[in-house]
Residue frames relative to the residue before (quaternion, step in Angstrom):
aa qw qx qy qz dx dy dz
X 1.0000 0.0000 0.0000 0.0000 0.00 0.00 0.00
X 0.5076 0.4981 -0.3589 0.6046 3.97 1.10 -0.91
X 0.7758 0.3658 -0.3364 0.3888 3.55 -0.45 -0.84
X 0.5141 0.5335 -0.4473 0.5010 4.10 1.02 -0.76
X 0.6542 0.6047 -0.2611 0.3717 3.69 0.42 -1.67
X 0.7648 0.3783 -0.3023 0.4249 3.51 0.18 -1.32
X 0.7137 0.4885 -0.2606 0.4290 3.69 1.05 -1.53
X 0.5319 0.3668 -0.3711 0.6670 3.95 1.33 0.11
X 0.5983 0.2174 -0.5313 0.5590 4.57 -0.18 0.07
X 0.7029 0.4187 -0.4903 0.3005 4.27 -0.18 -0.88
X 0.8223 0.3477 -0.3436 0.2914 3.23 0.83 -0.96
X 0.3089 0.8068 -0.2585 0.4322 3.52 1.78 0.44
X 0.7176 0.3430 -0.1217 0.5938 2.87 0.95 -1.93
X 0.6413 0.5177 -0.3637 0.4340 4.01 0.54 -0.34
X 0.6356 0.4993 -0.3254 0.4907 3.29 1.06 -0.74
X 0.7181 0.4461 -0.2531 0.4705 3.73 0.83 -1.09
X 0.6456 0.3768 -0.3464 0.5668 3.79 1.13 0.05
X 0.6608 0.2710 -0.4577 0.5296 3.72 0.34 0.21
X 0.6385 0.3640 -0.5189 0.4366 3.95 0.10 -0.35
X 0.7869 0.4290 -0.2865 0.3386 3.59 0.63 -1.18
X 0.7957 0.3670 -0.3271 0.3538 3.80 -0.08 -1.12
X 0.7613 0.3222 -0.4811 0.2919 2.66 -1.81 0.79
X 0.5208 0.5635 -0.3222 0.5545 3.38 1.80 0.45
X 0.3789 -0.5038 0.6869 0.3617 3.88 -1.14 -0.41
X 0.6557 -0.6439 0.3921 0.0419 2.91 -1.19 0.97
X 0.1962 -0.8579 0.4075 0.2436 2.76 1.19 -1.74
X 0.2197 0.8597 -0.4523 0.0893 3.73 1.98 -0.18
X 0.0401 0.8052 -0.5835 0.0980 3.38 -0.94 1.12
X 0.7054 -0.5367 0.1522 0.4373 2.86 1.17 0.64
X 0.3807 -0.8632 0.3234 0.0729 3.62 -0.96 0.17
X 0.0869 -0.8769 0.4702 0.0493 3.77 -0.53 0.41
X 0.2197 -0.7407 0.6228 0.1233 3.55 -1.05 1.00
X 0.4271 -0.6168 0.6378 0.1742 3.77 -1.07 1.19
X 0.9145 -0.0259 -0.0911 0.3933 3.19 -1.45 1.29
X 0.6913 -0.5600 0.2627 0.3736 3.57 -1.10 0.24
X 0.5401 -0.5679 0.3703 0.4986 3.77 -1.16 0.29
X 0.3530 -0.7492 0.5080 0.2368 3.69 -1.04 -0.54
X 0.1282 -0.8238 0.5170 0.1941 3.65 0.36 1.10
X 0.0274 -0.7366 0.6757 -0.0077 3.61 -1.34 0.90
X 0.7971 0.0293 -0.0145 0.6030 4.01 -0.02 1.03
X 0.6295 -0.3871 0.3472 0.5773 3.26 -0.61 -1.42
X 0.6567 0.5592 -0.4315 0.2645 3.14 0.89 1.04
X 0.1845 -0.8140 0.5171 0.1897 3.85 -0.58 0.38
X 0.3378 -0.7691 0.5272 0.1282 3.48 -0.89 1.62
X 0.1858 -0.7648 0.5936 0.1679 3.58 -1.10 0.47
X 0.7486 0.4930 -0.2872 0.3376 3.37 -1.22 -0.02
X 0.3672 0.0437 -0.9026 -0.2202 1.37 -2.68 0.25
X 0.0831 -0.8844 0.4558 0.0558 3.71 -0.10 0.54
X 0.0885 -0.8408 0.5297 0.0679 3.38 -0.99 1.03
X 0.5469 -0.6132 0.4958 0.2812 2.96 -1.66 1.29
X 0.3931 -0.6488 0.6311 0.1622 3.97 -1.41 0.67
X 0.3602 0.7086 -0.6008 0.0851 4.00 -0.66 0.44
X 0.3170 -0.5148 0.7540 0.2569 3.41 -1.79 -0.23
X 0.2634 -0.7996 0.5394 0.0179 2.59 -1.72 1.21
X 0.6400 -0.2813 0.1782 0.6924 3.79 -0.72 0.87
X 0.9056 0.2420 -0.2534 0.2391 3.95 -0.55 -1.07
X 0.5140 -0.6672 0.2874 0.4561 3.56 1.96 0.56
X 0.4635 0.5858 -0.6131 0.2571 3.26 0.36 0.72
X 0.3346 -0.7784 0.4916 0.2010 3.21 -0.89 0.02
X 0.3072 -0.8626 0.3907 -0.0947 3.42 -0.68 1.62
X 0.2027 0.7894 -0.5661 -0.1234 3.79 -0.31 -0.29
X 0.2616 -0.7713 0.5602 -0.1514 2.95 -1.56 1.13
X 0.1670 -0.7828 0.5770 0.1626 3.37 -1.10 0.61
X 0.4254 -0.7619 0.4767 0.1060 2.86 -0.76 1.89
X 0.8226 0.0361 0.2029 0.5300 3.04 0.41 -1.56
X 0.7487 -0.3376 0.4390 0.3644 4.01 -1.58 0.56
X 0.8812 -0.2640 0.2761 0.2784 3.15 -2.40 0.00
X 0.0873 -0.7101 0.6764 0.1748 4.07 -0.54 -0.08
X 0.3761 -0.7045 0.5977 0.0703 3.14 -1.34 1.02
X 0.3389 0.7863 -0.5046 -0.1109 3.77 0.07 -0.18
X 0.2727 -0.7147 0.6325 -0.1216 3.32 -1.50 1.58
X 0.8551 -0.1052 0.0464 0.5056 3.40 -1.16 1.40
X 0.6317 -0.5072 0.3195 0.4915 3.74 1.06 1.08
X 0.6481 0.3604 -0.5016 0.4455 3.87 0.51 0.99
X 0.3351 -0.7167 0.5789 0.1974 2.99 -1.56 0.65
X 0.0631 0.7378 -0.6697 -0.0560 3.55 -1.14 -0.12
X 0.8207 -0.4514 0.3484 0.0370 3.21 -1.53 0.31
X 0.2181 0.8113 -0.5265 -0.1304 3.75 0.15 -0.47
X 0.7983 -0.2223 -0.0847 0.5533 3.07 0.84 -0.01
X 0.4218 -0.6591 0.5036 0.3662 2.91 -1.74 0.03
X 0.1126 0.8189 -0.4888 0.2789 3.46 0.89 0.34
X 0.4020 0.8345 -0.3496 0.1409 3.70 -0.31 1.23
X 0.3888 0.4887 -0.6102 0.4875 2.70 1.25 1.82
X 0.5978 -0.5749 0.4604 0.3163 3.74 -1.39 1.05
């Protein structure tokens, strides 16, 4: 199951650095779908999309990246995984 995970955030996080960099983003802000989910002292986000405009002003949202974890007011990633 670890090994599935990582080879679905690398091939996520490779995909989201060649389509994205060397561009502007365009950050317009952002929205998570449905409520968070508290497990211990932790609180799961997502699926969560990213809000931008694009060179021709439309406006788009995307999922960039996987679940967020946030703990004792940090946040962090679980993956970058960010196709549904």
């Amino acid at each position: 199951m670890w090994f599935m995970m990582v080879e679905r955030t690398n091939r996520g996080a490779t995909a989201l650095v060649q389509e994205r960099s060397g561009q502007s983003l365009g950050y317009a802000g952002y929205r998570c779908l449905g409520d968070s989910t508290v497990e211990g002292s932790n609180r799961l986000w997502g699926p969560c999309l990213v809000r931008r405009v694009q060179a021709q002003g439309d406006t788009v949202e995307e999922r960039l990246f996987g679940p967020i974890v946030e703990r004792g007011g940090h946040f962090k990633f679980v993956s970058y995984s960010n196709k549904l």
